[in-house]
PAVEXSE-356830 format. One record per residue (C-alpha): residue in three letters; x, y, z. Coordinates in Angstrom, 2 decimals. Layout:
N
> ALA; X; Y; Z
...
This chain:
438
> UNK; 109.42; 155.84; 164.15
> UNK; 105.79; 154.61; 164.66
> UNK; 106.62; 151.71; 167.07
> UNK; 107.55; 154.06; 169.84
> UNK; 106.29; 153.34; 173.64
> UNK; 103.78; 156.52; 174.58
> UNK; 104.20; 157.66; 171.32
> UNK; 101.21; 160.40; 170.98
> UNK; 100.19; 160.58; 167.50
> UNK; 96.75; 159.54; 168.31
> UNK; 96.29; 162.96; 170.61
> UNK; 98.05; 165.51; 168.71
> UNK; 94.99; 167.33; 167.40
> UNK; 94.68; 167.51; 171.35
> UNK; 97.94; 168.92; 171.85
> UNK; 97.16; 171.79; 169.14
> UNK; 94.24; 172.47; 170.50
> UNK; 95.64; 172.98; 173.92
> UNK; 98.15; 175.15; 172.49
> UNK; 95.80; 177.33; 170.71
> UNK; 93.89; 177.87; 173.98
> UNK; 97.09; 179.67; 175.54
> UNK; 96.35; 182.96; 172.42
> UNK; 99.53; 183.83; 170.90
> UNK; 102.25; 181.08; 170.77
> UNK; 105.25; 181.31; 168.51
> UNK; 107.45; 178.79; 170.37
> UNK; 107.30; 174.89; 172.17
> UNK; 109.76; 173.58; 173.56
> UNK; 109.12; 169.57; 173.59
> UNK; 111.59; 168.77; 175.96
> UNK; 111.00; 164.72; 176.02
> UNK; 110.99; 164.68; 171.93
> UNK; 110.77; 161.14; 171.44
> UNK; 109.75; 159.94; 167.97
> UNK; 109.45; 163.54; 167.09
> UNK; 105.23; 163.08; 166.45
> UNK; 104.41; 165.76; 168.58
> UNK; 107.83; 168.17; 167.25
> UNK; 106.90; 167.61; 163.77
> UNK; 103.24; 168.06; 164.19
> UNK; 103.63; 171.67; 165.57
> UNK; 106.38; 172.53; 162.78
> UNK; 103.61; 171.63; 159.90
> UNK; 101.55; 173.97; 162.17
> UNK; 103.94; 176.69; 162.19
> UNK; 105.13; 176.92; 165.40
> UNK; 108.88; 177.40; 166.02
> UNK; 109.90; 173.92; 167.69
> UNK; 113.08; 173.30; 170.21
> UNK; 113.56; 169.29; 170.31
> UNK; 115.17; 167.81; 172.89
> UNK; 115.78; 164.37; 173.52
> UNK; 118.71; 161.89; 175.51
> UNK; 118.05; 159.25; 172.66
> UNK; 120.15; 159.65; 169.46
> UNK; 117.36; 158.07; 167.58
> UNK; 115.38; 161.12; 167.95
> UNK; 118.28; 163.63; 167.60
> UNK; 118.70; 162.05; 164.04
> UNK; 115.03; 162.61; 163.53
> UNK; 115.00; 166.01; 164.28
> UNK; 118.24; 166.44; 162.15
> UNK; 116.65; 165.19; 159.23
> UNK; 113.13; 166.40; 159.73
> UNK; 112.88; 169.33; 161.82
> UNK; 115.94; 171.44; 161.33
> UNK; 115.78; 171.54; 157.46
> UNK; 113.56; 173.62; 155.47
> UNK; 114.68; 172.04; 151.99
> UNK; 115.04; 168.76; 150.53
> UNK; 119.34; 167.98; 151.25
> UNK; 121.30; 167.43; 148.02
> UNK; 123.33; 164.76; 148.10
> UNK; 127.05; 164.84; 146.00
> UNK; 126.54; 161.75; 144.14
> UNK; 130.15; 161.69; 142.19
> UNK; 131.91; 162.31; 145.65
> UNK; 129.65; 159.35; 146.96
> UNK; 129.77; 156.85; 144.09
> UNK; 132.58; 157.36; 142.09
> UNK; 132.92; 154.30; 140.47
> UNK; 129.26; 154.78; 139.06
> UNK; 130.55; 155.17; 135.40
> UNK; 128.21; 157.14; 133.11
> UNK; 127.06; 154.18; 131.64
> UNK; 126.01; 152.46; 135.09
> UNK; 124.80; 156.06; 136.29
> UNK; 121.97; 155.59; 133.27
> UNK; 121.18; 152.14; 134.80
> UNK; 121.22; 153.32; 138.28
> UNK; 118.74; 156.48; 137.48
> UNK; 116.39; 153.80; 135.73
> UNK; 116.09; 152.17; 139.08
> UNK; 116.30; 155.42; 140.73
> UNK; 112.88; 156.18; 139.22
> UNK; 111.35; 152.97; 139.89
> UNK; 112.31; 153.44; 143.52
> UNK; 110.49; 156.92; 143.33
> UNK; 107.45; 155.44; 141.63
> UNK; 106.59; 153.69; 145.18
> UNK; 106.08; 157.08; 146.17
> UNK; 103.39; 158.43; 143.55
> UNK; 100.66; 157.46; 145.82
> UNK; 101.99; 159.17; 148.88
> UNK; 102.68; 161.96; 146.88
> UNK; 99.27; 161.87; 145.45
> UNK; 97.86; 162.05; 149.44
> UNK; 100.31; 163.95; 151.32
> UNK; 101.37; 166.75; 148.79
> UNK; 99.02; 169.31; 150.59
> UNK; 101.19; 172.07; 151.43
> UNK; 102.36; 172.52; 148.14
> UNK; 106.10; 172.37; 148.66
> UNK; 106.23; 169.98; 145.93
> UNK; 104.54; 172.01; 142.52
> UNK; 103.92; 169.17; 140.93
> UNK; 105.44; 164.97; 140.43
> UNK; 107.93; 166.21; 138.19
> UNK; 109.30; 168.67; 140.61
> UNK; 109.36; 166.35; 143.52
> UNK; 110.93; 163.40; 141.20
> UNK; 113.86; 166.57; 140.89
> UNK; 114.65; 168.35; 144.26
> UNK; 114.94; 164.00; 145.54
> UNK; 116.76; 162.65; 142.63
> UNK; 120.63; 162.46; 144.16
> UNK; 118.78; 161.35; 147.21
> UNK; 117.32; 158.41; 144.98
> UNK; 120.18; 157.99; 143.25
> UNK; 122.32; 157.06; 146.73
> UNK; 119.64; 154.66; 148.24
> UNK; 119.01; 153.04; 145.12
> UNK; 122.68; 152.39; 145.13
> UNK; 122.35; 151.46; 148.90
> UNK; 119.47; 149.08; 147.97
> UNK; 121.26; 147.30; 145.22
> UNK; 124.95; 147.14; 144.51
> UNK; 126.93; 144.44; 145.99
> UNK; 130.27; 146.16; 145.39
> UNK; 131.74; 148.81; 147.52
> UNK; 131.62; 152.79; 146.39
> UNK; 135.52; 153.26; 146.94
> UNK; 138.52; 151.02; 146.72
> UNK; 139.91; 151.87; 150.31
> UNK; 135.97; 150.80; 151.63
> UNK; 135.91; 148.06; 154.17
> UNK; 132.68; 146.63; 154.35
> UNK; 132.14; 145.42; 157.94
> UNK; 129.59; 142.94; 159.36
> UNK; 128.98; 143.69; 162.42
> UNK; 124.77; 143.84; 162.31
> UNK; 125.32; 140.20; 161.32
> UNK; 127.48; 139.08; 163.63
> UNK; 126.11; 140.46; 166.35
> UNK; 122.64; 140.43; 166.27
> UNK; 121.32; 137.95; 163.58
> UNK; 121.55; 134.16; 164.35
> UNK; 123.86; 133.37; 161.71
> UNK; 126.65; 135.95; 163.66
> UNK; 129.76; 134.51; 165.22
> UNK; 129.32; 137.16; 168.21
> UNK; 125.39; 137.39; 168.82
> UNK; 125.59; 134.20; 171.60
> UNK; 124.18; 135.19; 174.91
> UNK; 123.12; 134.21; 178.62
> UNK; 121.04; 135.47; 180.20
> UNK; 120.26; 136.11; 183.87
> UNK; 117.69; 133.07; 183.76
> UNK; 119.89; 131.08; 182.66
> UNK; 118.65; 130.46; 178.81
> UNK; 121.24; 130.79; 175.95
> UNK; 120.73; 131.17; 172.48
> UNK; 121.65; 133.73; 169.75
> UNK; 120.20; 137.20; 168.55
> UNK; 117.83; 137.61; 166.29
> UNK; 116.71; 140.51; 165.70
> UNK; 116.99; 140.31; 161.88
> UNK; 117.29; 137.37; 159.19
> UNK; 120.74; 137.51; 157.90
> UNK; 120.18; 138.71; 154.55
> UNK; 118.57; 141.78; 156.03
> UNK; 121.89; 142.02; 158.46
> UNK; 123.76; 141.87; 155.72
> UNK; 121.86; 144.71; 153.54
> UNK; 121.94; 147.10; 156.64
> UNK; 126.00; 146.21; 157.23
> UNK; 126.83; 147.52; 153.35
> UNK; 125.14; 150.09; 154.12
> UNK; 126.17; 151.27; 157.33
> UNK; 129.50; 150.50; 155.81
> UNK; 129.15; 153.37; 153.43
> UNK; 127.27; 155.72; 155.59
> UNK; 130.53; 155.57; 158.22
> UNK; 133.19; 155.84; 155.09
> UNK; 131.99; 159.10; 153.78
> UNK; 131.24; 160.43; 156.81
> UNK; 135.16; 159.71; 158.00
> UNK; 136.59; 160.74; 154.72
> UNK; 134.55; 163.97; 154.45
> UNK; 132.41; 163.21; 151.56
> UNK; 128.96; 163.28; 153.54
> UNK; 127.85; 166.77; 155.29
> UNK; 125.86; 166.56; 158.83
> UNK; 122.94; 167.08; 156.76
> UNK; 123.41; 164.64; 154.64
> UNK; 124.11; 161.96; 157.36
> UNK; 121.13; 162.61; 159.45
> UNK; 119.10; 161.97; 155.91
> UNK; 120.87; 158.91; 155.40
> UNK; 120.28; 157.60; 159.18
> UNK; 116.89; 158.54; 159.31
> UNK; 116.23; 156.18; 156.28
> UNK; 117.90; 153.67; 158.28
> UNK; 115.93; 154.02; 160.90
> UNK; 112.60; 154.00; 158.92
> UNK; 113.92; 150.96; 157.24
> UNK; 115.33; 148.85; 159.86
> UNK; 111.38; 149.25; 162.16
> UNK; 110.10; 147.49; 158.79
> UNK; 112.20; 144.49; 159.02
> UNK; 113.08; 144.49; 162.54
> UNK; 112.10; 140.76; 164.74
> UNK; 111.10; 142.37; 167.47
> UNK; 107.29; 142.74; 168.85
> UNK; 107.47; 145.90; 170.71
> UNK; 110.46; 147.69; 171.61
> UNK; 114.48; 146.68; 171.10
> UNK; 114.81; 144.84; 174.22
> UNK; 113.76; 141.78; 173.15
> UNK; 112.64; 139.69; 169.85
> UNK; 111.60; 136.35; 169.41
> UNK; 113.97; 133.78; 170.33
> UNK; 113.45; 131.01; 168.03
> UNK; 111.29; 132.58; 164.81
> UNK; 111.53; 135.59; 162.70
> UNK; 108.10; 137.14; 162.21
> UNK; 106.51; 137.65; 159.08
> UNK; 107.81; 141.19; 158.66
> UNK; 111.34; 140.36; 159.35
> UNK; 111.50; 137.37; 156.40
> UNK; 110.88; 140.03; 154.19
> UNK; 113.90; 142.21; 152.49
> UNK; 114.91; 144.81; 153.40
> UNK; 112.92; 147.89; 151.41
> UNK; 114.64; 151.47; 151.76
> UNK; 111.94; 154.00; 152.47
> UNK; 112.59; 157.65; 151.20
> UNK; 111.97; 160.44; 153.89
> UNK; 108.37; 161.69; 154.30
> UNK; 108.92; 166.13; 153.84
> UNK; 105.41; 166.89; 153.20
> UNK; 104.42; 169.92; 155.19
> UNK; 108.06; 170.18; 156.56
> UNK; 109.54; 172.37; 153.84
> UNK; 108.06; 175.19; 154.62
> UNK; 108.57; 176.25; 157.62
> UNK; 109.66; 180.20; 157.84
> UNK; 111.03; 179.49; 161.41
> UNK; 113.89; 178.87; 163.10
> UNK; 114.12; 175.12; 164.89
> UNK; 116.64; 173.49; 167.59
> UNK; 117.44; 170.36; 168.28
> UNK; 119.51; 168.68; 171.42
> UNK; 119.96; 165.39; 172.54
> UNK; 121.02; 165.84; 176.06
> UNK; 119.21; 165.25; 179.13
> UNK; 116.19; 166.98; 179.67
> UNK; 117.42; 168.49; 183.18
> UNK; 120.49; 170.06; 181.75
> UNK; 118.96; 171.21; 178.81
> UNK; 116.21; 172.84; 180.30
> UNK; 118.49; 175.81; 180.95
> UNK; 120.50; 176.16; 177.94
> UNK; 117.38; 175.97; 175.95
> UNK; 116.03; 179.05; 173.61
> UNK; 113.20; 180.89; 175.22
> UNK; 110.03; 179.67; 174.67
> UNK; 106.23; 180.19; 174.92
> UNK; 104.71; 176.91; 176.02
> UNK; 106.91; 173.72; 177.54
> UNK; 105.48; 170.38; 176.37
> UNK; 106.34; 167.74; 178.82
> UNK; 105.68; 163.73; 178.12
> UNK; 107.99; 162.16; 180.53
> UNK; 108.48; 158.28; 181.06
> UNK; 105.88; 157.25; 183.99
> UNK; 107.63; 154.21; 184.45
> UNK; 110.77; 152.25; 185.45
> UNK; 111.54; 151.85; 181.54
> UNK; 114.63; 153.23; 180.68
> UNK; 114.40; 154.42; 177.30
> UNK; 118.18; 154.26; 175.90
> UNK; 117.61; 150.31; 176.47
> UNK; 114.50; 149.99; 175.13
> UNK; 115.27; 151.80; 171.36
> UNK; 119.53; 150.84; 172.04
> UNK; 119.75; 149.57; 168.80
> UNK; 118.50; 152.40; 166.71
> UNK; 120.91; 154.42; 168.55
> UNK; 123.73; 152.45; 167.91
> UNK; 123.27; 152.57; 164.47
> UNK; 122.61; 156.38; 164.69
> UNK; 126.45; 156.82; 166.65
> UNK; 127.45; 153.63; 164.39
> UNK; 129.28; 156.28; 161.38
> UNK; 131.24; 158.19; 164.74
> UNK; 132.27; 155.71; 166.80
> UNK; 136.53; 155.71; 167.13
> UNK; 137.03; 151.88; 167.60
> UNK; 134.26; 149.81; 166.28
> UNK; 135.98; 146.15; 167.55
> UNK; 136.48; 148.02; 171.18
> UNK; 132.50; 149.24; 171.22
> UNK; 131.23; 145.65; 170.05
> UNK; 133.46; 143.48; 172.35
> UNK; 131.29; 145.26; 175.78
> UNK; 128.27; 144.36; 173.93
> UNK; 125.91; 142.89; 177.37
> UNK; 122.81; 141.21; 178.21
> UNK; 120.56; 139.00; 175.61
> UNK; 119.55; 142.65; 173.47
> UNK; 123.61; 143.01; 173.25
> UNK; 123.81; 146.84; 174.42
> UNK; 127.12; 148.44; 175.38
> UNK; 126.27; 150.44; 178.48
> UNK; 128.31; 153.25; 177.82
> UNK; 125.21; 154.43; 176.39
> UNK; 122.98; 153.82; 179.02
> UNK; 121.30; 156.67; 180.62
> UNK; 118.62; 156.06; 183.57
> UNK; 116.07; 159.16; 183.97
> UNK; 115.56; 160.50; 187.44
> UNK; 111.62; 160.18; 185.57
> UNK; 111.61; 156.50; 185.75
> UNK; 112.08; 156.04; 189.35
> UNK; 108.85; 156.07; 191.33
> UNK; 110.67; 158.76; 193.84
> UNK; 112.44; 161.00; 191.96
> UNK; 109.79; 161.81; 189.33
> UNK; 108.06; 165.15; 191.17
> UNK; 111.31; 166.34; 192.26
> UNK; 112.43; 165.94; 188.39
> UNK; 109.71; 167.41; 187.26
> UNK; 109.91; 170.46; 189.94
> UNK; 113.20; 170.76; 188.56
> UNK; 112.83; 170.78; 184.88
> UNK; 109.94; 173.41; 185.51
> UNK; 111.87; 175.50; 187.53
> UNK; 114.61; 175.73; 185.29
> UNK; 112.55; 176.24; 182.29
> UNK; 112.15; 179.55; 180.50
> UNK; 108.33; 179.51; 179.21
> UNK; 105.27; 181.22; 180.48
> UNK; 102.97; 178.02; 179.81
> UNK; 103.41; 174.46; 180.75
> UNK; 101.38; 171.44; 179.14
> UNK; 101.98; 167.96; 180.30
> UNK; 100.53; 164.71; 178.99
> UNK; 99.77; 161.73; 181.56
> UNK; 98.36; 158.23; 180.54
> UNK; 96.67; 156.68; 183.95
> UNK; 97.24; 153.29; 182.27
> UNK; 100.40; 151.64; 183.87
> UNK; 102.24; 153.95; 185.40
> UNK; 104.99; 154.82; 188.88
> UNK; 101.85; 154.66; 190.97
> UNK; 98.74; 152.49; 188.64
> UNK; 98.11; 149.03; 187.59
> UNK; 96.27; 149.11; 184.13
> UNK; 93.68; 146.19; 185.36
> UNK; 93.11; 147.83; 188.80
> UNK; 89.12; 149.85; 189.84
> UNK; 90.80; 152.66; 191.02
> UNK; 94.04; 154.32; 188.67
> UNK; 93.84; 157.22; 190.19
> UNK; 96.39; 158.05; 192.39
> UNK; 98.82; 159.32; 189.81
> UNK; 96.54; 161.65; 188.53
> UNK; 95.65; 163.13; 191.98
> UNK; 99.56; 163.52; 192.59
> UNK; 100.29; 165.30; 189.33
> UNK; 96.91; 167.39; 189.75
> UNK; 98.57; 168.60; 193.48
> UNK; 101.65; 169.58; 191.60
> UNK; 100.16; 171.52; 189.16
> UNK; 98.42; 173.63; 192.37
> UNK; 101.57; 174.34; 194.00
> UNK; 103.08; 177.63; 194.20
> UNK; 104.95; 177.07; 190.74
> UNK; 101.90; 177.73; 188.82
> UNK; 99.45; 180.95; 188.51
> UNK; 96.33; 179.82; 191.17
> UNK; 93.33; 179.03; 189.11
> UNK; 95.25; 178.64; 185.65
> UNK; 95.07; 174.92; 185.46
> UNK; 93.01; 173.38; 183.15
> UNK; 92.64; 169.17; 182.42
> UNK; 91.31; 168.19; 179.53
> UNK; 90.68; 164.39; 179.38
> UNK; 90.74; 161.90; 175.87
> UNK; 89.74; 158.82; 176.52
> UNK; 90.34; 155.54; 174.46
> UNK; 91.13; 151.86; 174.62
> UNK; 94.04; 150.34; 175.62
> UNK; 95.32; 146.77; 175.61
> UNK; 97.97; 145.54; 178.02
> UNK; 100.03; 142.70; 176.60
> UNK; 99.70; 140.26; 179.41
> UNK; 96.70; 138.45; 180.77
> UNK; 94.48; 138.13; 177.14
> UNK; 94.96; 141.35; 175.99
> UNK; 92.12; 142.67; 177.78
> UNK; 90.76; 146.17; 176.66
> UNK; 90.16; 148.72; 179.19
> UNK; 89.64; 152.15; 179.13
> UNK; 92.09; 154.37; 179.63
> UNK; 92.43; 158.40; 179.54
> UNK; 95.39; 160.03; 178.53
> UNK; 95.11; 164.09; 180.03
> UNK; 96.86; 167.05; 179.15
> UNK; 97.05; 169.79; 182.24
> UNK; 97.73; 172.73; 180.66
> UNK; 98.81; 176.12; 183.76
> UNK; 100.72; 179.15; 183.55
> UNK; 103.79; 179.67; 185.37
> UNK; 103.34; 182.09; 188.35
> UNK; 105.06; 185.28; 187.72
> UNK; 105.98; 184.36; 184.19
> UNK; 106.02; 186.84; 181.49
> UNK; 105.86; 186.23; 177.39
> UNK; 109.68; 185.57; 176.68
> UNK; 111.51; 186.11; 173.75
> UNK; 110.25; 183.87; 171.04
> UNK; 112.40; 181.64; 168.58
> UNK; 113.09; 184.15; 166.11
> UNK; 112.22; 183.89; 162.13
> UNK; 114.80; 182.90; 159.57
């Protein structure tokens, strides 16, 4: 998921260098895993990763991406079958045309030689094909006993008989967060993704595959400028009159990985302590009062969406104009202004690492305003933690990458800005037991 607030895919070749500074590192623990950039960066570099994060969306990621060290395979007969042998030759002929969209990336990306050669590729992801192409096209349910719901268009398109709101201000109006062909598309095949998950036909694996195409799919055609907590009330934008395109999961440099991997979606504080031992703690916490599980709650729902007991019961406490049932909702002790050193004490202390890196943007932040002369009081308050008695004295080191930034109100106004990664050893810590080899 590119659109991703703080997401830190421009730094990572930061990050890896910060890592290699510490000497021998086996482990990482990224605790606040996010869109999984940083998780899947270090498991292309061979490190053994433990993801954590309270968002589903990036528990599905890491399902798909960072536990597996082999392309899934799905069972295509147990998932489609009325597919007749004479449809399965049609649907392999669009199979292949699907996969053709990938001969450039494959072209680019096949570095790590996972893949031998097209032909090989087109093979280990040819059931895979074979189910989104099926996904992608067919109007028709895979099984008789399959209810095809439509709750993505009801609820959050315009042409839905449930996506009315009011909001606070007063304004009312409908969602519309995608056109209604596209909510239609994404309802057939959530549809399916729930049925064979409930009737046993579709393995964890498999599922987490499946969502995480979703996922990659629904950012492409999504009406939204930023984040899910919002989208354009009276338009769709460009991208979201477009239809919906299936996107096949990107596995270069993930399949082979000789280590082991973990991956939790739990909050961070509780976690910390059931968490494998580990060399190095990475730590990108929210900096502000954004809470995260409203900001992405849509991807999440449709990540729960093939699990959830009683669909009607979860829609009907949809709230607010994004429609989010707050069952879900989950506010981190690291968005509030107060509680974000003692959180971050915490997590520390509870953590089993020797080395602890943190990334911190001084754009706007708990204690910055991006178009203020002086942003840096945040910085001085982290740089005083990072002295304290937790950490070995003299271990610190900052390393600063600057860049521009553009803040969304006021002109757009580039400025700027410096994200830094302090990097300090734990006082008294030794080299723990590293994330073992499969």
């Amino acid at each position: 998921m590119n659109r991703y607030l703080g997401t830190k895919t421009k730094i990572l070749p930061q990050i890896a260098d910060a890592i290699l500074s510490l000497g021998k590192v086996d482990s990482v623990c990224d605790i606040f895993a996010g869109s999984l950039a940083v998780s899947l960066f270090l498991k292309r570099r061979g490190y053994g990763v433990i993801a954590n994060d309270v968002n589903r969306l990036s528990y599905a990621y890491a399902r798909a991406y960072l536990i597996p060290n082999a392309v899934p395979q799905l069972e295509v007969r147990k998932l489609l079958p009325r597919v007749t042998n004479g449809r399965l030759t049609k649907l392999r002929a669009e199979a292949k045309e699907l996969l053709a969209r990938q001969r450039e990336a494959f072209n680019q990306q096949n570095l790590w030689g996972e893949f031998r050669s097209w032909d090989d590729y087109v093979e280990q992801l040819e059931s895979l094909s074979l189910v989104l192409t099926f996904l992608q096209n067919a109007n028709e349910p895979s099984h008789p006993k399959l209810r095809l719901r439509s709750d993505v268009l009801n609820h959050y398109t315009k042409a839905g008989r449930n996506s009315s709101f009011h909001s606070v201000r007063g304004t009312r109006g409908k969602r519309n967060f995608f056109s209604a062909q596209n909510g239609h598309r994404l309802d057939f095949i959530l549809s399916h993704l729930r049925y064979w998950v409930q009737e046993g036909l579709l393995d964890e694996e498999g599922k987490y595959t499946l969502l995480s195409v979703v996922l990659d799919t629904m950012e492409r055609c999504v009406n939204i400028h930023g984040t899910y907590h919002d989208f354009p009330r009276n338009e769709l934008e460009e991208r979201a009159r477009k239809p919906l395109r299936l996107v096949f999961p990107n596995y270069f440099g993930l399949l082979q990985s000789k280590r082991r991997h973990v991956a939790a979606c739990e909050n961070s504080l509780n976690y910390i302590a059931k968490a494998p031992k580990h060399n190095v703690l990475y730590i990108d916490p929210p900096y502000n009062f954004r809470q995260y599980t409203a900001y992405y709650h849509l991807p999440n729902f449709f990540v729960l969406y093939p699990d959830i007991e009683d669909l009607d019961d979860y829609l009907s406490k949809l709230e607010f104009v994004r429609g989010q049932n707050m069952s879900d909702d989950f506010a981190s002790p690291f968005s509030n202004r107060e509680r974000f050193l003692p959180a971050l004490k915490e997590l520390i202390e509870g953590a089993k690492c020797q080395h602890v890196i943190l990334s911190y943007f001084d754009g706007v932040n708990h204690w910055n305003q991006f178009l203020a002369d002086d942003n840096s009081t945040g910085y001085q308050l982290i740089e005083r933690f990072f002295k304290t008695s937790l950490f070995r004295s003299g271990s610190l080191k900052v390393v600063p990458i600057d860049r521009m930034n553009y803040q969304s109100q006021n002109g757009c106004r580039a400025k700027k800005v410096t994200e830094y990664l302090f990097i300090a050893e734990r006082e008294g810590a030794r080299s723990p037991v590293l994330a073992g080899r499969r």
